[in-house]
C-alpha positions in Angstrom: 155.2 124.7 154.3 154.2 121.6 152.6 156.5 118.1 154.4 158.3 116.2 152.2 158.9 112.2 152.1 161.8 110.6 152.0 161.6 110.1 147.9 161.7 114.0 147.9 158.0 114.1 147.1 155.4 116.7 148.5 152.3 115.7 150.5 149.6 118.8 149.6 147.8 118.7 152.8 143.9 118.1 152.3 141.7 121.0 153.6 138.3 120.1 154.8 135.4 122.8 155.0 134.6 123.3 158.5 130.8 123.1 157.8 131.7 119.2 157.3 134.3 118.7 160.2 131.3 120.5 162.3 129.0 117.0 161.3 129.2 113.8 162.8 130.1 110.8 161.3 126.7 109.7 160.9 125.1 112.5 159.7 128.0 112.6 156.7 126.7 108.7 155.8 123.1 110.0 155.6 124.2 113.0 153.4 126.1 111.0 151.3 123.4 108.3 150.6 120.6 110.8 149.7 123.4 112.5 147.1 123.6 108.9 145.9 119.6 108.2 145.9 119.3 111.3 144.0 122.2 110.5 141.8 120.3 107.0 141.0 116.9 108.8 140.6 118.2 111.4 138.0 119.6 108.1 136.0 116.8 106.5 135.9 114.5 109.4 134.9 117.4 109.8 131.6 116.7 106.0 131.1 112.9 106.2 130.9 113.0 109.3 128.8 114.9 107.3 126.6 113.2 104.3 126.6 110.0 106.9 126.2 111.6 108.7 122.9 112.9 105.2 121.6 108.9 104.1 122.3 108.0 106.7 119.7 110.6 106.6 117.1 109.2 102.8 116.8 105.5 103.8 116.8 106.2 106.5 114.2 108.4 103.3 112.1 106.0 101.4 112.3 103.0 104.0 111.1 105.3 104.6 108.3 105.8 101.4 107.6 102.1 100.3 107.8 101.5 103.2 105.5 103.9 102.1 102.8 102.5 98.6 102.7 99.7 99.9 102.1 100.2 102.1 99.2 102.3 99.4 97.5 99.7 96.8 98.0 97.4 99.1 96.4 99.4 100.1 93.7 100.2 96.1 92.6 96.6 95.7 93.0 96.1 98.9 90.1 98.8 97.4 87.9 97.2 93.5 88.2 93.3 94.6 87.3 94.9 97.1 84.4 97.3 95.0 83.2 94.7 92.1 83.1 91.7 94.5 81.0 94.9 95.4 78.8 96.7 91.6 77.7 96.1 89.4 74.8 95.4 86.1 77.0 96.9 84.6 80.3 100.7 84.5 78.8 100.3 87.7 78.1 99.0 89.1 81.3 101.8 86.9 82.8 104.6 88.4 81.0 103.1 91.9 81.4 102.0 91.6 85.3 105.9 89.8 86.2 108.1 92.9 84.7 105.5 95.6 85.7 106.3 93.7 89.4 109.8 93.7 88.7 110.3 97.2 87.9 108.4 98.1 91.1 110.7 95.9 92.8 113.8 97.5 91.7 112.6 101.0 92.7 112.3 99.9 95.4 115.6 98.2 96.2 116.7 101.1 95.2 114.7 103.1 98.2 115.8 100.8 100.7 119.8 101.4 99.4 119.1 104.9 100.9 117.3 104.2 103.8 114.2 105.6 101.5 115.3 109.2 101.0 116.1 110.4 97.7 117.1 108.1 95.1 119.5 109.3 91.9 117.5 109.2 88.9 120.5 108.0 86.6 120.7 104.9 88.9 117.2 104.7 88.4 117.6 104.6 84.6 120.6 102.6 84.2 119.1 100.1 86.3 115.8 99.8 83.9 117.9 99.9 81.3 120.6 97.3 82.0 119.6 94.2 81.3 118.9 95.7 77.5 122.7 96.9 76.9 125.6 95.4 77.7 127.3 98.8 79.1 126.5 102.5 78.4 128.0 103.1 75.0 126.4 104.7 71.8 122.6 102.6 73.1 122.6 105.1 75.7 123.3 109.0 76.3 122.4 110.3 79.9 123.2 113.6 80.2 122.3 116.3 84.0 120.9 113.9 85.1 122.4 114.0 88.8 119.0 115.3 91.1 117.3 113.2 94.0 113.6 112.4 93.9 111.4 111.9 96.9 110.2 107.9 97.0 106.6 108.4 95.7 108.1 110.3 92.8 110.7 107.5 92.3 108.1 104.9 92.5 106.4 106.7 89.9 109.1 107.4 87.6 110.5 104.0 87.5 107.1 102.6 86.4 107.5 105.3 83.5 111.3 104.3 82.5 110.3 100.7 82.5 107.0 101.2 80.4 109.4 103.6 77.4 111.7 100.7 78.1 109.7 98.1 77.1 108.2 100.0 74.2 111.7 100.8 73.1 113.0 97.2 73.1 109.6 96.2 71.4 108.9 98.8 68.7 111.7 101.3 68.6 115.5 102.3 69.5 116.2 99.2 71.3 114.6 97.3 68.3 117.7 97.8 66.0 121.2 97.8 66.6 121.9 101.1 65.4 118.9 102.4 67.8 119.8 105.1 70.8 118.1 106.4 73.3 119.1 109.6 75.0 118.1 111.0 78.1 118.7 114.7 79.4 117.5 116.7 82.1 117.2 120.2 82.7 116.0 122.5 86.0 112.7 124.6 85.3 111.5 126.8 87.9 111.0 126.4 91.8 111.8 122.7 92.3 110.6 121.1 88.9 112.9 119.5 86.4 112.1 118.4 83.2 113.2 115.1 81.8 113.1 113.9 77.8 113.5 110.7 76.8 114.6 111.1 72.5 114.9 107.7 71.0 116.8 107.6 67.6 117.7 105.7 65.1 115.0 102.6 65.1 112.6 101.2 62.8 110.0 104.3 61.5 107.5 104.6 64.2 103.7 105.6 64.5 101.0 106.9 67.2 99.3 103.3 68.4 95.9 103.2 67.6 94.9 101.4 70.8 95.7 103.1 73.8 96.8 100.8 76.6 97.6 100.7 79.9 101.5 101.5 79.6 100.3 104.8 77.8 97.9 105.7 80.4 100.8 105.0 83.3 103.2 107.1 81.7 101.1 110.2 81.0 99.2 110.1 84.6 101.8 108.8 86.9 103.9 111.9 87.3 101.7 114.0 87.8 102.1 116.0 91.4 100.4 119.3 90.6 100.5 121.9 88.0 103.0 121.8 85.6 103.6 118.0 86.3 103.4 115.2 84.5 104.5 113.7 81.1 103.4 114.0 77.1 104.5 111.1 74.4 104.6 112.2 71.0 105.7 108.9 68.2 108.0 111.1 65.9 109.2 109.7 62.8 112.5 109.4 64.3 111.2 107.4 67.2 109.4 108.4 70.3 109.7 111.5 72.4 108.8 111.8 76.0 108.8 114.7 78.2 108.9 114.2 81.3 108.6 117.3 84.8 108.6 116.2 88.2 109.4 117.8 91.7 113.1 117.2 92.6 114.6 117.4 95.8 118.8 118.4 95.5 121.4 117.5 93.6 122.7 113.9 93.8 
């Protein structure tokens, strides 16, 4: 039976295995510091392998990185020579070169808000179309519009949004006060959605008998295999775009 102390508490005798009391002081010490050497050994191996797997998350960061550089780079390169063969004159290469920069720019803000994953492409639309309307009212009708692109879709799209933009403010919806320009999405088959841009109520509008480089960006940009890609058609009611691109989920 277990003693008890004068505060009325119970001492639980400890119980040592007899394989132990059988070793000698000594030979206890020498057990306990190879437990602790191969306690040590087992925490360093965890820290290299972590300081290993943290070794190649950066390398692969830094590949990514180098890659994205790269493709920008290239891309303001693409938009600098095609804007230049395309402009009436320094000022206007200026103008042209500094939005077309600026719309890349935002896309990419965008990007980097979400850690570049997918980006929402109402956000990507509202924020092209912005600094043009004071809030989204009668100017502006986006409709299913809630589906997540993959960055080098985004990239592409915005270029597209700010080119109709631009046109829009120029030569049609955006032109007029009464102008509106609606913008509605539906899902197509597998992962492709299609996109129209239906501008309305603007000055009378016509096919352009030059075509530039803003033309040429929005009809080849999207495309990312069959079924891809985007037409223009100048309506006498203002200009339609449709627009099919891969899409990742739901925002």
């Amino acid at each position: 039976m277990a003693a008890g102390n004068e505060n009325g508490l119970t001492a639980t005798p400890v119980t040592i295995p007899a394989a132990l009391e059988a070793l000698s002081v000594e030979e206890l010490r020498r057990r306990l510091h190879e437990a602790e050497e191969a306690l040590r050994a087992i925490r360093e191996g965890d820290a290299d392998a972590m300081r290993s797997a943290d070794d190649r998350r950066q390398t692969l960061l830094m590949h990514e990185l180098d890659h994205r550089v790269k493709n920008t780079l290239s891309m303001v390169l693409s938009i600098c020579s095609r804007t230049l063969s395309n402009s009436d004159g320094l000022d206007d290469f200026r103008v042209r070169f500094t939005r077309r920069i600026q719309a890349l720019a935002a896309t990419h803000n965008l990007l980097a808000d979400v850690s570049w994953t997918g980006v929402d492409l109402s956000a990507m639309i509202r924020s092209e179309l912005a600094p043009y309307l004071s809030s989204p009212g009668p100017r502006m009708e986006l409709a299913a519009l809630d589906r997540l692109v993959a960055p080098d879709v985004a990239i592409a799209f915005g270029l597209v949004v700010h080119e109709l933009t631009t046109n829009a403010v120029k030569y049609g919806a955006l032109s007029a006060e009464t102008g509106c320009v609606t913008v509605g999405g539906r899902a197509l088959d597998g992962d492709l959605y299609e996109i129209m841009w239906t501008e309305s109520g603007g000055p009378r509008v016509e096919s352009p008998r030059r075509h530039g480089f803003g033309q040429t960006l929005i009809t080849r940009s999207l495309a990312r295999g069959e079924g891809t890609g985007a037409t223009v058609n100048f309506t006498a009611d203002g200009v339609v775009c449709r627009m099919v691109l891969p899409v990742e989920a739901h925002a």
